[in-house]
Each structure stands twice: as C-alpha cells, then as structure tokens.
FIBA-998611 format. One record per atom (N, C-alpha, C, O, CB): atom name; x, y, z; residue in one letter. Coordinates in pm, whole numbers, plus 32768, in hexadecimal, padded with zeros to 4 digits. Each point is the difference from the previous one (the first is absolute). Glycine has a CB too. Layout:
// residues N
   name      X      Y      Z   resn
     CA      X      Y      Z      A
...
// end
This chain:
// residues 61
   name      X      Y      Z   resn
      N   C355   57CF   A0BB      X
     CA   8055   7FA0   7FBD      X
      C   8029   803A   7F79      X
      O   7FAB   8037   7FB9      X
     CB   7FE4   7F06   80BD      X
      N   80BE   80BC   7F73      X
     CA   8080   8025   7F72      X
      C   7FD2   7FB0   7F92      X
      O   8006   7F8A   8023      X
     CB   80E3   808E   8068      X
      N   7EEE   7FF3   7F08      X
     CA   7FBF   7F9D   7F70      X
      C   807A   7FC1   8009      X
      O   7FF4   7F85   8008      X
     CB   7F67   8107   7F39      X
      N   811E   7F9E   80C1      X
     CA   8099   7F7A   7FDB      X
      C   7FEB   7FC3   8091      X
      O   8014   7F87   7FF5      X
     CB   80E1   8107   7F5D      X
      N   7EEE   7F90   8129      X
     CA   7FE9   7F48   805A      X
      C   7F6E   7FD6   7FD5      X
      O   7FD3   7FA0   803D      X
     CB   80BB   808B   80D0      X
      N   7F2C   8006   7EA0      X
     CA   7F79   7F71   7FD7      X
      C   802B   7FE3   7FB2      X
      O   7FE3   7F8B   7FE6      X
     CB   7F55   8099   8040      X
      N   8103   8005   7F9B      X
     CA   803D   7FE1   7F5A      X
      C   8068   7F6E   8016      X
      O   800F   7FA1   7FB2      X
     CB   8005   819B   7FEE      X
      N   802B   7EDC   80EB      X
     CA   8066   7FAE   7FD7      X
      C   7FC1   7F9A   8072      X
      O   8062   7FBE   8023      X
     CB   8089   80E7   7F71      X
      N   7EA7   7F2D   80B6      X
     CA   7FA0   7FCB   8068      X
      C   7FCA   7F9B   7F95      X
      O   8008   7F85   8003      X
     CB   7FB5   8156   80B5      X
      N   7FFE   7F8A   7ECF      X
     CA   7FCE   7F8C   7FB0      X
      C   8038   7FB6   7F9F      X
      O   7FD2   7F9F   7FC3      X
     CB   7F9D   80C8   8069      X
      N   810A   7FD8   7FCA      X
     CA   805A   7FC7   7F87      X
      C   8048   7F79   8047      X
      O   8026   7F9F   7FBF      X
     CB   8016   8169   7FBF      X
      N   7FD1   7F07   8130      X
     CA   8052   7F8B   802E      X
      C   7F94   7F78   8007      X
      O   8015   7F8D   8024      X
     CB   80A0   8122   8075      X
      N   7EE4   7F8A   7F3C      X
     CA   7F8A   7F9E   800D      X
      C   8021   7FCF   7F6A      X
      O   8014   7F87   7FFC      X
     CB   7F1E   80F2   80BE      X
      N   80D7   7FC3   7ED5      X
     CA   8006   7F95   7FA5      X
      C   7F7B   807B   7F77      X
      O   7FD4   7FDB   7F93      X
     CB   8066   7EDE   815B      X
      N   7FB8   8195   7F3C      X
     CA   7FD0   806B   7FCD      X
      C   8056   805A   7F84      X
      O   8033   806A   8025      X
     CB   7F60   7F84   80CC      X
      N   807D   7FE8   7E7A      X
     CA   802A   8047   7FA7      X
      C   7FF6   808D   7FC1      X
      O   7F8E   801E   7FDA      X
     CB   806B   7F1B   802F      X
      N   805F   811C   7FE6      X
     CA   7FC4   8088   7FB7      X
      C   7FBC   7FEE   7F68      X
      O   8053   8002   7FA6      X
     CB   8076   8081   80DF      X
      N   7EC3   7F6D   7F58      X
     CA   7FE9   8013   7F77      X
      C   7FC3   805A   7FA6      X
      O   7FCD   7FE2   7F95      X
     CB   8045   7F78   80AC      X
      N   7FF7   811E   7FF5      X
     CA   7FC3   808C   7FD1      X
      C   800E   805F   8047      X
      O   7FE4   7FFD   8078      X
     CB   7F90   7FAC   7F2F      X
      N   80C6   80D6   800F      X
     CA   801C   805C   8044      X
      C   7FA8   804F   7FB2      X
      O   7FEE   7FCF   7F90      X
     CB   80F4   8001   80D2      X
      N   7EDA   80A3   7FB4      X
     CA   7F84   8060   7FB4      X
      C   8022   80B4   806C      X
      O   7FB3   8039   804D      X
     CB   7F45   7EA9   7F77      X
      N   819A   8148   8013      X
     CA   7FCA   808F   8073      X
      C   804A   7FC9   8067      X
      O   805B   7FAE   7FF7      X
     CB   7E9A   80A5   7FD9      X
      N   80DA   7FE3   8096      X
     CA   803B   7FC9   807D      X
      C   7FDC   7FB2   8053      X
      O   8027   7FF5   8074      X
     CB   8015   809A   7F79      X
      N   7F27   7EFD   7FA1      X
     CA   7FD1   7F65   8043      X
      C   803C   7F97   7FDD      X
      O   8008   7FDE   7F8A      X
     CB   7F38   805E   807E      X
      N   80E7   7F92   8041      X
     CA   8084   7F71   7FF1      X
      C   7F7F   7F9F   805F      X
      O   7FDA   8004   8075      X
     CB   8190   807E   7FA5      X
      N   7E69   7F19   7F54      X
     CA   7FB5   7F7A   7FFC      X
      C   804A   7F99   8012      X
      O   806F   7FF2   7FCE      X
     CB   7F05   805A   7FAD      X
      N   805B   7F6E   80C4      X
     CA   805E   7F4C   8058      X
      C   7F98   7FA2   7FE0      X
      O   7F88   7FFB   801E      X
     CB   80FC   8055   80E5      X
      N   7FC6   7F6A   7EBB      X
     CA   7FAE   7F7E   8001      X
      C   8034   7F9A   8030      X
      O   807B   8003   800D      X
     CB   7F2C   8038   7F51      X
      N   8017   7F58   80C9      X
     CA   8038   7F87   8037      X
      C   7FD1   7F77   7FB5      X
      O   7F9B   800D   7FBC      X
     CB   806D   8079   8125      X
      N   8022   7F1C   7F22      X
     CA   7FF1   7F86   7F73      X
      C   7F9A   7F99   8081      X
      O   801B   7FD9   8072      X
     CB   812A   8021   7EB5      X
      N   7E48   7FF6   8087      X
     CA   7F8B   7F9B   8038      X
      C   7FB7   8091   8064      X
      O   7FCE   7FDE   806B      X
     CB   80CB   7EDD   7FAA      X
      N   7F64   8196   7FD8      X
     CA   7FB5   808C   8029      X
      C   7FBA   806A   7FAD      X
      O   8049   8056   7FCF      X
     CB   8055   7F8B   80BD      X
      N   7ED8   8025   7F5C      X
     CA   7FE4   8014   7FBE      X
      C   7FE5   80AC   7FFE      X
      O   7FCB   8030   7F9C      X
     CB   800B   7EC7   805A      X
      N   804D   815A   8072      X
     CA   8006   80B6   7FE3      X
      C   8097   8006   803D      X
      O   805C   7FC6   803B      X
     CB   7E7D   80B2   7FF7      X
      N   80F8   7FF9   7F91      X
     CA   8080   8076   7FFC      X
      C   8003   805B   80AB      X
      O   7F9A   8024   803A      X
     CB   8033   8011   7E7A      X
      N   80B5   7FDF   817C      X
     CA   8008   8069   8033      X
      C   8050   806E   7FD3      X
      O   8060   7FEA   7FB7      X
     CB   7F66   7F8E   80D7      X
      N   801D   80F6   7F94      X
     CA   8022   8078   7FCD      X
      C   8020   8070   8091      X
      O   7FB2   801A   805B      X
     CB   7FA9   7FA3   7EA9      X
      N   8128   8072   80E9      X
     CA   8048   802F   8065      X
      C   803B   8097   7F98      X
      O   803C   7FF1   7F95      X
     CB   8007   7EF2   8115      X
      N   7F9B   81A0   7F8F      X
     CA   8016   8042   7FEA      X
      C   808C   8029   803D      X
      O   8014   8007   8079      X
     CB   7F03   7FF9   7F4C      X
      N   8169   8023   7FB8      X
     CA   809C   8010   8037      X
      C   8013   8040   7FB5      X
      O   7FCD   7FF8   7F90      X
     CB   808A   7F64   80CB      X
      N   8016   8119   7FD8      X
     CA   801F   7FFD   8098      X
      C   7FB2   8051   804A      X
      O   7FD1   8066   7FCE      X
     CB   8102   7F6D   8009      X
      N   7F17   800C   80A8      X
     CA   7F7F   8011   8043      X
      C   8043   8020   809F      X
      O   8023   7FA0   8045      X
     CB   7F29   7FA8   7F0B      X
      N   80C0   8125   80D6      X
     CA   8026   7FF8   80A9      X
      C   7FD4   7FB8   8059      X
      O   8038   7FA9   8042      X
     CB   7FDF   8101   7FA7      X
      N   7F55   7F8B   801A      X
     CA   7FA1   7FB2   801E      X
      C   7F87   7FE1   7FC1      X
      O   7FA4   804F   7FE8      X
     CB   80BE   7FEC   80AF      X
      N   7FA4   7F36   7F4A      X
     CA   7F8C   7FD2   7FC7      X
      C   7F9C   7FFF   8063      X
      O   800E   7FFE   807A      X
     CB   8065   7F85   7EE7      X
      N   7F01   8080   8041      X
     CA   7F96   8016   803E      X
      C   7FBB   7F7D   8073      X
      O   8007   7F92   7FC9      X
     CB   7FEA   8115   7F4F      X
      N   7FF1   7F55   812C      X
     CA   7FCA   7FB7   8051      X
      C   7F85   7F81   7F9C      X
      O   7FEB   7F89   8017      X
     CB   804C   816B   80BE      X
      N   7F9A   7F53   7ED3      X
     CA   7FA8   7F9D   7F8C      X
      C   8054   7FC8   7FB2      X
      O   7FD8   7FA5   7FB7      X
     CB   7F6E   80DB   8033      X
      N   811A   7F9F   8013      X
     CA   8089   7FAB   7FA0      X
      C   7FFC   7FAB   803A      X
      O   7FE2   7F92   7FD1      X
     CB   80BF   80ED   7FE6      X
      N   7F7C   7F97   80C6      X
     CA   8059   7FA1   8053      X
      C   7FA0   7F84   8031      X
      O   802A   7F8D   8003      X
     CB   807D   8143   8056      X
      N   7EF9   7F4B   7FC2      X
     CA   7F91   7FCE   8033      X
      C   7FCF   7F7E   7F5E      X
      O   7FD7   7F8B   8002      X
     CB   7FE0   819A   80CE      X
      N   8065   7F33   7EC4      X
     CA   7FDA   7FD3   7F4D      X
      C   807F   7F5B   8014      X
      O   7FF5   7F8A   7FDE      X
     CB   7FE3   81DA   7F57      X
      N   8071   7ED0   80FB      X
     CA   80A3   7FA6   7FE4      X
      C   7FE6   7FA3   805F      X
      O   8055   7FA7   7FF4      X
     CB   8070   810B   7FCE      X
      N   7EF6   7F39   8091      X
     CA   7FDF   7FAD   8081      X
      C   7FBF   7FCF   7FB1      X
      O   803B   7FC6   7FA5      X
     CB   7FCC   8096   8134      X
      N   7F81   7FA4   7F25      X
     CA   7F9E   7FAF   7FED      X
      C   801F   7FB0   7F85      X
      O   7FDB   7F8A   8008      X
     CB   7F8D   810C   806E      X
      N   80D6   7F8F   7F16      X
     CA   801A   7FE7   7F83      X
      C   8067   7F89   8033      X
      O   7FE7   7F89   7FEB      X
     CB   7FE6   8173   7F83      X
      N   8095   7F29   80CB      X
     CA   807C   7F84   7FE8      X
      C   8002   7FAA   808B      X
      O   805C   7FBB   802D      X
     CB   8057   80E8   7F2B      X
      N   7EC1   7F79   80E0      X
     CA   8006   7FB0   80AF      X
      C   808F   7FEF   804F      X
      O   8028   7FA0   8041      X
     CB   7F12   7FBD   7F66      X
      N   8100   8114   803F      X
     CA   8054   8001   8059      X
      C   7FE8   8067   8087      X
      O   7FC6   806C   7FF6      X
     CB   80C5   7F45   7F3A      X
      N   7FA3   8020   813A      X
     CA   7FED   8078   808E      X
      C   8091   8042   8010      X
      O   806E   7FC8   8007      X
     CB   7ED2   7F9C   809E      X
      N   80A3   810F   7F5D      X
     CA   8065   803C   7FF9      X
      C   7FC4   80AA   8037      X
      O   804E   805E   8006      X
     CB   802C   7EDC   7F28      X
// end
C-alpha cells in the first residue's frame, strides 16, 4: 500500500494532518486521544504501519 492511499483512508475518516517532523506526517482525530504517524512518501509502507493505522483509527481496511 502507497502512504498517499492511508493517508487519504484516514483523512476520509475525519483524521487531520497536525505535524510534519522529516518524512513522519502525525494525524490526529478530535475526542481521540493518540496520534498516528504515517511515513510519506512511502511506496510501500511497512506492514507495522499499516497494521499501527488499523488498530489506532478502527477502521478495516
């Protein structure tokens, strides 16, 4: 998976950009209390990203 389709997976969820540090781009979401962090641009992100972005924003995907 491509960091710009999680990027834009969690953003249609309601997931904001609020830190960029390098090439880690942090999302937060309002009444959620961590951060995800998606390394971009990314060909393929790592399987622990992806797996990090699941569990974090309970979305299946």
């Amino acid at each position: 998976m491509k960091s710009s389709e999680l990027i834009a997976i969690i953003e249609a969820d309601g997931w904001k950009l609020v830190r960029v540090k390098g090439s880690h781009h942090q999302f937060k979401k309002e009444g959620v209390n961590h951060l995800i962090t998606i390394s971009h641009p990314e060909k393929d992100v790592s399987r622990h990203q992806v797996a990090d972005a699941r569990r974090k924003s309970g979305l299946k995907f």
